[in-house]
C-alpha positions in Angstrom: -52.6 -96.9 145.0 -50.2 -98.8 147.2 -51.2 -102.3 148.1 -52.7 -101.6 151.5 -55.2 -99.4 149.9 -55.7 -101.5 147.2 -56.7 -104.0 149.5 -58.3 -102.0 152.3 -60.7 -100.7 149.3 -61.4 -104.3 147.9 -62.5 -105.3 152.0 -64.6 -102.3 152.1 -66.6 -102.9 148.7 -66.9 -106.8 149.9 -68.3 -105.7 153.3 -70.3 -102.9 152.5 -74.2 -104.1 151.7 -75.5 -103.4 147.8 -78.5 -101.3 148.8 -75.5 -99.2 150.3 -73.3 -98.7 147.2 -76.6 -98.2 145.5 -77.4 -95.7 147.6 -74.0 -93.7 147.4 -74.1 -94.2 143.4 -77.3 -92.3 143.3 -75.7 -89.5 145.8 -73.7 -88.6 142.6 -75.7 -89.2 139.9 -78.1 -86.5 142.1 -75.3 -83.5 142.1 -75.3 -84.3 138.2 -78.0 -81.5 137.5 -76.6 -78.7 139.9 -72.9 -79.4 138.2 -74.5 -78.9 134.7 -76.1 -75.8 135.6 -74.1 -74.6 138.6 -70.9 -74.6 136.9 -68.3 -72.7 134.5 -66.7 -74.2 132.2 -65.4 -75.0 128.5 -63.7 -77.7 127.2 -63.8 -79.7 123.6 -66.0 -82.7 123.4 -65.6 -86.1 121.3 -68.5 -88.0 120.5 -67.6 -91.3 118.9 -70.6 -93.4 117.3 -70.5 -96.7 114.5 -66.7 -95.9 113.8 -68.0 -91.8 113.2 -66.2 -89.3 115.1 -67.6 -85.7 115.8 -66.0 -82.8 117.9 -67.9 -79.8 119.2 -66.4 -76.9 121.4 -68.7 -76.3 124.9 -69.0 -73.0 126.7 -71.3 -73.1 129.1 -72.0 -70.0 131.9 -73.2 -70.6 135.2 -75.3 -67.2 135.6 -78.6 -67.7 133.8 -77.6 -71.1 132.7 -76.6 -70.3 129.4 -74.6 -73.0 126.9 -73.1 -72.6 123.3 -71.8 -76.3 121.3 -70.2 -75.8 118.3 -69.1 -78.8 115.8 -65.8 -78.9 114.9 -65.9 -81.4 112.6 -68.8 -82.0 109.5 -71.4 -79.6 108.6 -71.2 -76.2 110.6 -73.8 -76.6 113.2 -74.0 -75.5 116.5 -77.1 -75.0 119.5 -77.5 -72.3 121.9 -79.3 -72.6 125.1 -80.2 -69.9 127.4 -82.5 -71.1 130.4 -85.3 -72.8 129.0 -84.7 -71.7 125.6 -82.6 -73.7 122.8 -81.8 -72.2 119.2 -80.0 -74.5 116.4 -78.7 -73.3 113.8 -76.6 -74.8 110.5 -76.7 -77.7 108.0 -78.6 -75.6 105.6 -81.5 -75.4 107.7 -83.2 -72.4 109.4 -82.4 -71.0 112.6 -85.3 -72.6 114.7 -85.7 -72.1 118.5 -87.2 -74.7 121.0 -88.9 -73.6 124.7 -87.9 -76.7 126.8 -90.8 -78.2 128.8 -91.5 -81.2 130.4 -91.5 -83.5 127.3 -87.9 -83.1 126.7 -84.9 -83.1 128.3 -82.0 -80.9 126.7 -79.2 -82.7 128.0 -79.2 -87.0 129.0 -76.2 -86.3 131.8 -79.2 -84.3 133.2 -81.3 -87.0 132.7 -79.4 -89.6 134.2 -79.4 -87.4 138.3 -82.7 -89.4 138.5 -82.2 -92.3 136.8 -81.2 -93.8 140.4 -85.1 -93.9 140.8 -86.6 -94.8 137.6 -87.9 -98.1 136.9 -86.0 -100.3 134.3 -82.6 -99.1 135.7 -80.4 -99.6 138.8 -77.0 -97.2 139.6 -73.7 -98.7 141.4 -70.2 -97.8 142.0 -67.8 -99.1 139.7 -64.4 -97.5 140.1 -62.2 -94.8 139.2 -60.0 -93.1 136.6 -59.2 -89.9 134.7 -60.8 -88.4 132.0 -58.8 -85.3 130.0 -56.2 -84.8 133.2 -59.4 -84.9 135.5 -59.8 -87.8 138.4 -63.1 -89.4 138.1 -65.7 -91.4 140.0 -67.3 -93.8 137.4 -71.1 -94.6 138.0 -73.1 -97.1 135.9 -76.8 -96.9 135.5 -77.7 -100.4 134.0 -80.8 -101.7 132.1 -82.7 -104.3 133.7 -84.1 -105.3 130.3 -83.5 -105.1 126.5 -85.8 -102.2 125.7 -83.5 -99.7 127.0 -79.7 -98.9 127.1 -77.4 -98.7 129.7 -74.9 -95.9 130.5 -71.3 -95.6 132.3 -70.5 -92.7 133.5 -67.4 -91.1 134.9 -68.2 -87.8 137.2 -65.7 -85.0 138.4 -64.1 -86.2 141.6 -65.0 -82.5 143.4 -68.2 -80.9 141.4 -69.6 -84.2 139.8 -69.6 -82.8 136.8 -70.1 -85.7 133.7 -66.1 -85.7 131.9 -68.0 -89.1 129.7 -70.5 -90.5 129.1 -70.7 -94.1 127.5 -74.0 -95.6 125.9 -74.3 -99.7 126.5 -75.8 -102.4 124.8 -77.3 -105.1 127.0 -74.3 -106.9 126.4 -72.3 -104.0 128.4 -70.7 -103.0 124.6 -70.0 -99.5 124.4 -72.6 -98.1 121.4 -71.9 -94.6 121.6 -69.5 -92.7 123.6 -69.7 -88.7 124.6 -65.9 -87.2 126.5 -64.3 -84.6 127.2 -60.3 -84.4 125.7 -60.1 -81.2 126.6 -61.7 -79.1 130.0 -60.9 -75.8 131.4 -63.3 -75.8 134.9 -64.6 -72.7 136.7 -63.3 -71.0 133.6 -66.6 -68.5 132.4 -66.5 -68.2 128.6 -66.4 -64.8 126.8 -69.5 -63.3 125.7 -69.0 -64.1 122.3 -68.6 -67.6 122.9 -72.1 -67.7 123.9 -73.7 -65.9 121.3 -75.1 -67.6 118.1 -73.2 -66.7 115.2 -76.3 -66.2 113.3 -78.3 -63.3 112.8 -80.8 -64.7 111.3 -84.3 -64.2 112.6 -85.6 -67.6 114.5 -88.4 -69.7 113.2 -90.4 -70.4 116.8 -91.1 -74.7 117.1 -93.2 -75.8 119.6 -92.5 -78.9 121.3 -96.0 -81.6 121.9 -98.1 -80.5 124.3 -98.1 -82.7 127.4 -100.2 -86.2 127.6 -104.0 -86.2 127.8 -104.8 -84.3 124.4 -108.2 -85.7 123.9 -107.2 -84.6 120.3 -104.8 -87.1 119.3 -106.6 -90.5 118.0 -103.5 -92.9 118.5 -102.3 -94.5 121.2 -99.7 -97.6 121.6 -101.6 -99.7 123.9 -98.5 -101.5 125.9 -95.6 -99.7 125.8 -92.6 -101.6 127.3 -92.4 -101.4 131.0 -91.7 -98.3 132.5 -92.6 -96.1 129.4 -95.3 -93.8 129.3 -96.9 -91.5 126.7 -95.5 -88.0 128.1 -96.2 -85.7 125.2 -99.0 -86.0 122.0 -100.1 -83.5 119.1 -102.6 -83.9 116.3 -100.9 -84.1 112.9 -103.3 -83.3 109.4 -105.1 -85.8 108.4 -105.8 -87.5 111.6 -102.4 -88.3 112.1 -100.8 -88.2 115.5 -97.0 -87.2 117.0 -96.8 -89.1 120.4 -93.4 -89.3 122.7 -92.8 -92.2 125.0 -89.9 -92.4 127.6 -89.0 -94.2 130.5 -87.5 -90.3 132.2 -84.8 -91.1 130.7 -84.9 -93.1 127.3 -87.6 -91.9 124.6 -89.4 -93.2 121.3 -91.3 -90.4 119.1 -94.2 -91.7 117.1 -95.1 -90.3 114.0 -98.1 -91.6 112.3 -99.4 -90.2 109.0 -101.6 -90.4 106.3 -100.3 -91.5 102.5 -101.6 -93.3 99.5 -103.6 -96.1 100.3 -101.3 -98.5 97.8 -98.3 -98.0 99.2 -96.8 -101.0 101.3 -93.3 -101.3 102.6 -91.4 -100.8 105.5 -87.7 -99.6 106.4 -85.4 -99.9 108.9 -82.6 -97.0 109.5 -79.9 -96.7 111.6 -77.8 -93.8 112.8 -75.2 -94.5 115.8 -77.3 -95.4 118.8 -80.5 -93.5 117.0 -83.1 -96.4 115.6 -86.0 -96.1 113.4 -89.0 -98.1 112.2 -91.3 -97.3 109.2 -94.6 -99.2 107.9 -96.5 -98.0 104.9 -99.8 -99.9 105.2 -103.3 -99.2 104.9 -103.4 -95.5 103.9 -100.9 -94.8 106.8 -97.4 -93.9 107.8 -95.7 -95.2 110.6 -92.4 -94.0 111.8 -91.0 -94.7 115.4 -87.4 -93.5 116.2 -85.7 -93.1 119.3 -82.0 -93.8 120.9 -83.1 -96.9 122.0 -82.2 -101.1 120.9 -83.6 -101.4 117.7 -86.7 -104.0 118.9 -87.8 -101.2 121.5 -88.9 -98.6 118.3 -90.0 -102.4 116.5 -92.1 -102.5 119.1 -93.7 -99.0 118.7 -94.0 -98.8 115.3 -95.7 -101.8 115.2 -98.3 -102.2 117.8 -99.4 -98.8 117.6 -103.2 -98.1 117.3 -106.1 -95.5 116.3 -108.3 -95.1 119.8 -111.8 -95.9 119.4 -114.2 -93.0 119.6 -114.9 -92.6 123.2 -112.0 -94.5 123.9 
């Protein structure tokens, strides 16, 4: 950039009002979603998380909206979407199969299109660059509190298209950080990239059904600000599953019965994932979520049986 443009850009981010760069940061955080689902591509992705490192190969087709990951790196794994269905499949486990809905998102760059509108969080500008040969428009979608974490974004100059995605603490550290080192755009991926490479039959999982089961006898009574109970199912025993989120962060909620002389709790950690566990009174209590560790705290905690009729 030569120095007349360098200083003909820093005039026009001085004179243009917030509200407007606000305004133009959630333009592109809304062509996130069509990019995601509108585009061909396939490229190798690095996800970097507490000094861990994982790689996982993407194909993803435009028609139908179908996606394949596959890990590089660790356990074989890999999960296969196809419209609003998502199979996973490896680490020892089962082939299981997930119908999307309303309770989950499958992807957080989807997530974050709307994030220009959701409470606890405001979008701006901030810059340029290039991620894996590819010139970048970098977006951040900041917390306005400590229950939630931030993101920094850097989209496709033409399609929008997230190239990384990096996870921030409130301090603006980086916790957990998704790119692309490697991406071939408007490139459709064989067939055979797309298909599991399992046979094995699929074991169905439902997600929880939406909010309002009149079923579920727990509730957490104040959530932080801007979440809300989206999804609840009974569990045996009169225990409960509930999911909070904010539309785009989200804290599960499991609570369970055990033996009534166990007492303890446990914190656990995984990269940006926290969780919370309370044995007390006959019950289990386990919140987890990739949120700051005092947001799941919080959950696992104040979390309550609802008085009949309640």
């Amino acid at each position: 950039m030569t120095a007349r443009r360098l200083a003909a850009s820093i005039f026009l981010l001085l004179w243009l009002p917030l509200a407007a760069l606000a305004d133009e940061a959630g333009d592109w955080l809304a062509r996130v979603g069509p990019a995601l689902r509108g585009l061909d591509y396939q490229g190798t992705l690095v996800v970097v998380a507490e000094g861990r490192v994982e790689t996982l190969r993407v194909f993803h087709a435009a028609g139908g909206d179908r996606e394949r990951l596959v890990a590089l790196s660790g356990p074989p794994r890999e999960v296969i979407r196809d419209g609003q269905r998502v199979m996973s499949i490896g680490a020892g486990e089962p082939a299981v199969a997930y119908d999307l809905d309303q309770a989950g998102r499958w992807s957080v760059a989807l997530a974050l299109s709307e994030a220009a509108g959701l409470t606890g969080y405001r979008a701006r500008l901030a810059g340029e660059g290039r991620v894996a040969g590819h010139a970048a428009v970098r977006v951040e979608v900041l917390a306005d509190d400590a229950w939630r974490y931030g993101y920094r974004l850097w989209l496709e100059r033409e399609s929008a298209l997230p190239l990384r995605v990096d996870l921030l603490d409130r301090g603006g550290r980086v916790v957990e950080q998704v790119a692309f080192t490697e991406l071939q755009l408007g490139v459709a991926p064989d067939e055979a990239d797309l298909r599991p490479s399992s046979g094995a039959p699929l074991q169905r999982v439902a997600g929880p059904p939406p909010a309002g089961n009149g079923d579920v006898a727990w509730r957490v009574p104040a959530p932080p600000p801007g979440f809300r109970l989206r999804a609840a199912r009974p569990l045996p025993g009169g225990g409960a599953h509930l999911l909070y989120g904010d539309g785009l962060a989200s804290v599960s909620v499991y609570v369970e019965p055990v033996a009534n002389a166990l007492r303890g709790s446990l914190s656990q950690q995984r990269g940006a994932v926290h969780a919370r566990s309370f044995w007390l009174d006959g019950w289990q209590v386990l919140a987890l979520g990739k949120v700051p560790p005092a947001t799941v705290e919080h959950f696992a905690r104040t979390v309550r049986p609802v008085p009949p009729g309640g």
